[in-house]
VOPAGU-2260 file (C-alpha; in pm, 1 decimal, decimal comma):
REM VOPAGU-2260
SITE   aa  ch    i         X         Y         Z
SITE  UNK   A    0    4027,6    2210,7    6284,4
SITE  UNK   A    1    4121,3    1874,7    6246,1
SITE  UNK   A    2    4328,0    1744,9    6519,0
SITE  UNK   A    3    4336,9    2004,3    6791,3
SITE  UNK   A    4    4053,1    2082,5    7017,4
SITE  UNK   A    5    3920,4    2411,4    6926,4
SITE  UNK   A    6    3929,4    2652,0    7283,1
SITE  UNK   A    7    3666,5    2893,6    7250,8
SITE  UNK   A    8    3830,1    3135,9    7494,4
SITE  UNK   A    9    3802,9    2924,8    7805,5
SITE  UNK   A   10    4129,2    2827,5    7844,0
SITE  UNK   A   11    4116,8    2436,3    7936,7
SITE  UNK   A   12    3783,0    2353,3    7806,6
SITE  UNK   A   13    3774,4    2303,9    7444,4
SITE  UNK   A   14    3455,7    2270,7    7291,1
SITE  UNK   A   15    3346,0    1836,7    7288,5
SITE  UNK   A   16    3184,9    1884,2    6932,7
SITE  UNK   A   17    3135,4    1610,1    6655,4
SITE  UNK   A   18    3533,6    1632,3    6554,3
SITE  UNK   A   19    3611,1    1601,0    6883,0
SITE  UNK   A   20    3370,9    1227,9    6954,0
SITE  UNK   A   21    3534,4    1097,0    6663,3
SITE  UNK   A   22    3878,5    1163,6    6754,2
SITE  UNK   A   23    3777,2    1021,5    7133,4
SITE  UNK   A   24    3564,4     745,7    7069,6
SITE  UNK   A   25    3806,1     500,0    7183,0
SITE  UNK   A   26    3936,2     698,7    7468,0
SITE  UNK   A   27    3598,2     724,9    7553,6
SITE  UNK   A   28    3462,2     401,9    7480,4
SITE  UNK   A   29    3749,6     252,6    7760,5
SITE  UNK   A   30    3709,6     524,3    7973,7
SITE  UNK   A   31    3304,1     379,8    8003,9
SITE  UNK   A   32    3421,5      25,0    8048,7
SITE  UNK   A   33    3566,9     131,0    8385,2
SITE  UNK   A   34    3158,7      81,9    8511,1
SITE  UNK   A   35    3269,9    -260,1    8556,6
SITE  UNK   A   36    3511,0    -300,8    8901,3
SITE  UNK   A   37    3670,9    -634,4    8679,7
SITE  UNK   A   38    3743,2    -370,3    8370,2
SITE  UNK   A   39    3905,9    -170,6    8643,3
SITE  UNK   A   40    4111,8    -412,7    8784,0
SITE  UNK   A   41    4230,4    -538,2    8435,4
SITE  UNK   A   42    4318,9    -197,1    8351,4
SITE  UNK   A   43    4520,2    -178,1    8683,3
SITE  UNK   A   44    4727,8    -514,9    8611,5
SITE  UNK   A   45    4828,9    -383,1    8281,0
SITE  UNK   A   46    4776,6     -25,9    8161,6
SITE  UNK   A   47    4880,8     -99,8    7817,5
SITE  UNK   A   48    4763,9    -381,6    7705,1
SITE  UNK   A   49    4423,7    -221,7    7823,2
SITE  UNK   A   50    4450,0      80,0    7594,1
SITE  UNK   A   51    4566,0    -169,5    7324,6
SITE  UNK   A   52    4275,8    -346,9    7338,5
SITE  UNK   A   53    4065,1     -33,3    7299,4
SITE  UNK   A   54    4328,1     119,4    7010,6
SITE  UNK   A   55    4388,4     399,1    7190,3
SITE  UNK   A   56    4609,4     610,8    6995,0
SITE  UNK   A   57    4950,3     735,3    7079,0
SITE  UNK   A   58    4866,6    1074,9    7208,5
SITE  UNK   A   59    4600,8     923,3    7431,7
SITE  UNK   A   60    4835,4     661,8    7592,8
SITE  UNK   A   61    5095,3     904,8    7659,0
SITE  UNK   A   62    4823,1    1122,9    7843,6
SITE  UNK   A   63    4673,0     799,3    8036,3
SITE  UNK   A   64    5056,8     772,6    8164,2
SITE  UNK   A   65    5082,2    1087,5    8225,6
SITE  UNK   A   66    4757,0    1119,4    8450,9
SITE  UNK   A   67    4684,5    1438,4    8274,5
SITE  UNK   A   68    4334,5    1544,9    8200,9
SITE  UNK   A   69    4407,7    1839,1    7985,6
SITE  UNK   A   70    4570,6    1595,6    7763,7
SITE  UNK   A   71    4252,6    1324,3    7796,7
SITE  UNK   A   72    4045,7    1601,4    7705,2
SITE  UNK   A   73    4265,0    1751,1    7394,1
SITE  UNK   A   74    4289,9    1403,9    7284,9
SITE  UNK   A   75    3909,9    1344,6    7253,5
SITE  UNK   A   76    3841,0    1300,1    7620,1
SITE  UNK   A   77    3490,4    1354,6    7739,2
SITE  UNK   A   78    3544,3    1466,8    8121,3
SITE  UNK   A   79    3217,3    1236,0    8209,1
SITE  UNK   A   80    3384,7     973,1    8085,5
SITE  UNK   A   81    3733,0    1056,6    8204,5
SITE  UNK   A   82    3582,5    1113,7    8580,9
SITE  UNK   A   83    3554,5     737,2    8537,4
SITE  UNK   A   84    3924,0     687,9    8503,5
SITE  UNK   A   85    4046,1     939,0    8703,7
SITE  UNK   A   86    3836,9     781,9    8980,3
SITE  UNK   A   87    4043,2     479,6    8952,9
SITE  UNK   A   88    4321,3     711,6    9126,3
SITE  UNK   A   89    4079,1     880,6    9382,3
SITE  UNK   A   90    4058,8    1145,1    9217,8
SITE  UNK   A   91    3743,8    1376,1    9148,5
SITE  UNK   A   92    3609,9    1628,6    8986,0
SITE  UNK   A   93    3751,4    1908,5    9236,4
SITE  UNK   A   94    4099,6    1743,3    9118,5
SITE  UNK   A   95    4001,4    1782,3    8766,1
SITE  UNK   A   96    3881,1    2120,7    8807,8
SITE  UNK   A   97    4226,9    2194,5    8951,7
SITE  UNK   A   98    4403,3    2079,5    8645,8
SITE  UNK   A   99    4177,3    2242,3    8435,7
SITE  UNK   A  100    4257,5    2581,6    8541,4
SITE  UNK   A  101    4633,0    2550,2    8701,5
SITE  UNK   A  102    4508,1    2561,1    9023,1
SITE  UNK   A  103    4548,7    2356,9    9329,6
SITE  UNK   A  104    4299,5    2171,4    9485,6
SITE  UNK   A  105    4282,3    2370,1    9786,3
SITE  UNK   A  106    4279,5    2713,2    9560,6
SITE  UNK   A  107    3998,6    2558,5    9306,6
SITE  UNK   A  108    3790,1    2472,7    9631,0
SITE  UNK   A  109    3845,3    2832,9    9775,0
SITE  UNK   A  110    3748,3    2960,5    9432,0
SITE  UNK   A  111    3428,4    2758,4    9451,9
SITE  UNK   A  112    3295,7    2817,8    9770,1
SITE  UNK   A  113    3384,0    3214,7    9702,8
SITE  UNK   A  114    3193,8    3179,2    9387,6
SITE  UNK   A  115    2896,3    3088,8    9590,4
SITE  UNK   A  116    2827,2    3383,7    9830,1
């Protein structure tokens, strides 16, 4: 399926296959850069000229605006990667969880410490 994330019946988790690297790798590629606290600070001065110098394409900028990890991830995102990133706003992987499945923070938490009695 060229250009959409295929969704193998987990709804917010389509499958990070070969299509999926390709159509990420510069998402991905920045999103890696943010190792480096100067790369992170750059980024932070000036969001766009950041994802321009990675060629970042349209539907990934609009998601980097947006904050929105649903959109990182349909756009090629790999969530390793894009913990990175979303890091840079304090958030972690609890808050990504929470977007992932529509949740709040406080409900996804709940839902993993039920999940583990």
């Amino acid at each position: 399926m060229p250009g959409k994330a295929r969704d193998y019946g987990i709804p917010g988790t389509p499958i990070f296959d070969g299509a999926q690297a390709q159509k990420g790798y510069a998402l991905n590629k920045m999103c890696y850069s943010f190792n480096s606290a100067a790369n992170r600070e750059e980024f932070q001065r000036d969001e766009e000229s950041y994802c321009a110098k990675y060629g970042l394409s349209p539907a990934q900028r609009s998601a980097i605006r947006n904050r929105n990890v649903l959109e990182l991830i349909a756009a090629g995102g790999n969530v390793y990667y894009l913990a990175k990133f979303a890091g840079i706003f304090g958030l972690n992987v609890q808050d990504i969880g929470a977007q992932q499945t529509g949740m709040s923070v406080e409900q996804f938490r709940q839902k993993l410490l039920d999940a583990a009695r």
